[in-house]
C-alpha positions as CSV (number, residue, x, y, z in Angstrom):
1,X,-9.3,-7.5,-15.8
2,X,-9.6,-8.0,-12.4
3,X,-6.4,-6.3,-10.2
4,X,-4.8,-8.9,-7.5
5,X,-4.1,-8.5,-3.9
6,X,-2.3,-5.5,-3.4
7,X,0.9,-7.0,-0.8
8,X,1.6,-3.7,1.8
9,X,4.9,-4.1,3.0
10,X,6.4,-1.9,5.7
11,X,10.6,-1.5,4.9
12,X,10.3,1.8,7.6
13,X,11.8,2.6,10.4
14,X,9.5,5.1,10.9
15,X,6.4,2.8,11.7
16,X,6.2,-0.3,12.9
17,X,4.6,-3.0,11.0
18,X,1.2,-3.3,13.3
19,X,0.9,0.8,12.7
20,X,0.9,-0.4,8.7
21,X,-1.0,-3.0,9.2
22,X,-3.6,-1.0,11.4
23,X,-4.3,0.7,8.1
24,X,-5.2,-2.1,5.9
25,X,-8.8,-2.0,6.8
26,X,-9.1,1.5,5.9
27,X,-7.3,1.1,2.2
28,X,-10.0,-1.9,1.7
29,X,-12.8,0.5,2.8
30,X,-11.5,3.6,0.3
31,X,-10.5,0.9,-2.7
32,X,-14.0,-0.6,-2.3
33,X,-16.0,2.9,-1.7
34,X,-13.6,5.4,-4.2
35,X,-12.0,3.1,-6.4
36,X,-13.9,0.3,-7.3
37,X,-16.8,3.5,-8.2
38,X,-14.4,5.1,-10.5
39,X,-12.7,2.2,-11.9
40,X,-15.3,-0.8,-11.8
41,X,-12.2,-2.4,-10.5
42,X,-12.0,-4.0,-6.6
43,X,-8.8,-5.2,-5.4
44,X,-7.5,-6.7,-1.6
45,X,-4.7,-5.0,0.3
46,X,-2.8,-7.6,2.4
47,X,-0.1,-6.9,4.7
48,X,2.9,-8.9,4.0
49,X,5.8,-8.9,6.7
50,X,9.4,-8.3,5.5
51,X,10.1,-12.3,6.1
52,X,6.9,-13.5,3.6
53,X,7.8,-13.4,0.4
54,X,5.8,-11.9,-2.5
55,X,2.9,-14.6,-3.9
56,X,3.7,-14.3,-7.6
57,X,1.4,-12.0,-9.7
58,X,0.6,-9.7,-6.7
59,X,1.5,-6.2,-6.8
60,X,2.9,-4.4,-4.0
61,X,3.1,-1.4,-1.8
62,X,6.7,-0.7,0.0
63,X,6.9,1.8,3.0
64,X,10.4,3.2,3.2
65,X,12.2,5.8,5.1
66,X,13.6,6.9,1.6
67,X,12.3,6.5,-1.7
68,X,15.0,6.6,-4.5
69,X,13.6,8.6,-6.6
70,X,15.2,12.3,-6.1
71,X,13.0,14.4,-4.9
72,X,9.8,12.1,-4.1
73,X,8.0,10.7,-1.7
74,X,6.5,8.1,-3.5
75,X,6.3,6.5,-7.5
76,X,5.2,3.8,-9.1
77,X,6.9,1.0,-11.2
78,X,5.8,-1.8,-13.7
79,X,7.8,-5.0,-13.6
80,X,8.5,-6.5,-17.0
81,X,5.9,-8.9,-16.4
82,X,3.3,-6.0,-16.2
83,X,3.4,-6.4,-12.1
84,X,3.1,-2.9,-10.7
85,X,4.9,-1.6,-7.2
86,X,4.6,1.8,-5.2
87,X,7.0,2.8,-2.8
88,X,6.1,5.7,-0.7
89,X,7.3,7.0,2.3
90,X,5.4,8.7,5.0
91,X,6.1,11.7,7.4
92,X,5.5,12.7,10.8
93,X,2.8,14.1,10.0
94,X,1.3,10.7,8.5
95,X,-2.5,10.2,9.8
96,X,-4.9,7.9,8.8
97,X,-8.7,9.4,9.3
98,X,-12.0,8.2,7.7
99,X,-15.2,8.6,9.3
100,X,-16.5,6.6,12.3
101,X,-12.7,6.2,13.0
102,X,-12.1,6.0,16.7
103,X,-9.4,8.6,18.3
């Protein structure tokens, strides 16, 4: 079963939505180099503004200031329909770095 395009959607105030969607390329490169090895599964992370809405049978990845789940700083869900989300929220602290990366 192949997994669909993985929607990133930034709901933060803590980033701005070109500091999320800096990161898409490296999500692609670590789901195509880690994940896909492991899982036999490949998948495409898209960043989706707050105004787009979700394509139907995409999953989805929500950066918020606040999860609302006590005590986390991220979780997953499955829709009824078997779509799965994330939300996650990330800290000051936050950094993106893979090799060849430029500073």
């Amino acid at each position: 079963m192949p997994i669909p395009v993985i929607a990133i959607t930034n709901a933060s105030t803590c980033l701005t939505d070109a500091q999320v969607e800096a990161v898409i390329p490296a999500l692609q490169k670590q789901v195509s180099d880690d994940f896909k090895a492991y899982w036999e599964l490949d998948c495409t992370p898209k960043f989706l503004s707050g105004t787009e809405p979700l394509t139907p049978g995409w999953w989805q990845i929500v950066n918020v200031d606040n999860p609302d789940q006590a005590g986390a700083l991220g979780y997953h869900e499955m829709s009824s329909t078997a779509l799965r989300s994330e939300k996650f929220s990330p800290s000051s602290t936050w950094k993106v770095d893979h090799p060849g990366q430029q500073p």
